[in-house]
C-alpha positions as CSV (number, residue, x, y, z in Angstrom):
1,X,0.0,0.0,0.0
2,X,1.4,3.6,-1.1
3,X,0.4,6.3,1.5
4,X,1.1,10.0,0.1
5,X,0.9,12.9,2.7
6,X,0.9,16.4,1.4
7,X,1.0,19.5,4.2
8,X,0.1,22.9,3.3
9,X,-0.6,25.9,5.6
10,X,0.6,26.5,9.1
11,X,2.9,29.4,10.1
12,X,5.1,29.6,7.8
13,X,2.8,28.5,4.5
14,X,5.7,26.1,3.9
15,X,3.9,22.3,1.7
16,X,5.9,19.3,3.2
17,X,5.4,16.2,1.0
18,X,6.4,12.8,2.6
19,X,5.0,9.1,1.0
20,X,6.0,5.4,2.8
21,X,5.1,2.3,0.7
22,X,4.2,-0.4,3.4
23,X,5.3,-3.4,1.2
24,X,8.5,-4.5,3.5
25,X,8.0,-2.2,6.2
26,X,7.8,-3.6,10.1
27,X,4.7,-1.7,10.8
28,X,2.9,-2.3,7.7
29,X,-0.2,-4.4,9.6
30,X,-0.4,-1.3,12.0
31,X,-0.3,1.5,9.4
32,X,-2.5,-0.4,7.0
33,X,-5.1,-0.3,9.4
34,X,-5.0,3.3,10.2
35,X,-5.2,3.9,6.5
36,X,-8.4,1.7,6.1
37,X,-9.4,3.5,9.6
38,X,-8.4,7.1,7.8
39,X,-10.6,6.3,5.0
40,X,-13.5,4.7,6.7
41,X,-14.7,8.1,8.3
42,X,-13.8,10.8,5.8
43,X,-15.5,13.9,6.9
44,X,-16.1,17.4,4.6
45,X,-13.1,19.0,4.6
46,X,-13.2,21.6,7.4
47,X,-12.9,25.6,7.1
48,X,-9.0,25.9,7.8
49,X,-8.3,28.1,11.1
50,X,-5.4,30.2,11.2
51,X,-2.2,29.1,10.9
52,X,-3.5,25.6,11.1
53,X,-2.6,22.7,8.7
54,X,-4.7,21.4,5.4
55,X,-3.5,17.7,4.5
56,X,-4.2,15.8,1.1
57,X,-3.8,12.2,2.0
58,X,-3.7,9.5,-0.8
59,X,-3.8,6.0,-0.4
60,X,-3.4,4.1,-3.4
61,X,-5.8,5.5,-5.9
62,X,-8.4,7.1,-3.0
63,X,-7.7,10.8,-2.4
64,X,-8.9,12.2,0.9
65,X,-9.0,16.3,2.0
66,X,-8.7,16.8,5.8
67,X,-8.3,19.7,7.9
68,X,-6.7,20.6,11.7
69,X,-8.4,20.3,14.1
70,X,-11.0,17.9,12.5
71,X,-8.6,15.0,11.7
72,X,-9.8,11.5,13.3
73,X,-7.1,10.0,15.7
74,X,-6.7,7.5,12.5
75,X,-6.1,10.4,10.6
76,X,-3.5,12.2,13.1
77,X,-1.8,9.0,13.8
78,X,-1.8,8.6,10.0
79,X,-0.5,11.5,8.6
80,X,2.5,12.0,11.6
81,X,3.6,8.5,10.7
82,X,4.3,9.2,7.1
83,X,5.6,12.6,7.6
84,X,8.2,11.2,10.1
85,X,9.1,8.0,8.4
86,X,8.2,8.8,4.6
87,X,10.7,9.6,2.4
């Protein structure tokens, strides 16, 4: 599974782009799971707040628009995974 994370917003207005492919990885059961999780309960993208952070998640072929502070834990748990250990 190919998870793409793109970050736009915050502060500083600066995108941060990170994607993880979880064929090999140790904690692909784990972040398969909070991908079908992160998909399961997409909600309308939320008005952004100030300074706060838009994400473009894309698993596979499914695209999904999410928002601070409206992101599921799935979501959160997610998207700091991938922007951490994503290349």
């Amino acid at each position: 599974m190919r998870i793409e994370v793109v970050r736009s917003g915050g502060f500083a207005g600066i995108p941060r782009r990170a994607a993880l492919d979880t064929a090999g990885h140790p904690g692909a059961p784990r972040l398969e799971a909070l991908a079908r999780a992160a998909l399961a309960t997409p909600r309308a993208p939320s008005p952004p707040v100030p300074d706060g952070f838009t994400y473009v998640l894309t698993i596979d072929d499914r695209t999904l628009h999410c928002a601070d502070p409206a992101l599921t834990p799935a979501q959160r748990d997610l998207i700091t995974t991938v922007l951490n250990e994503g290349a």
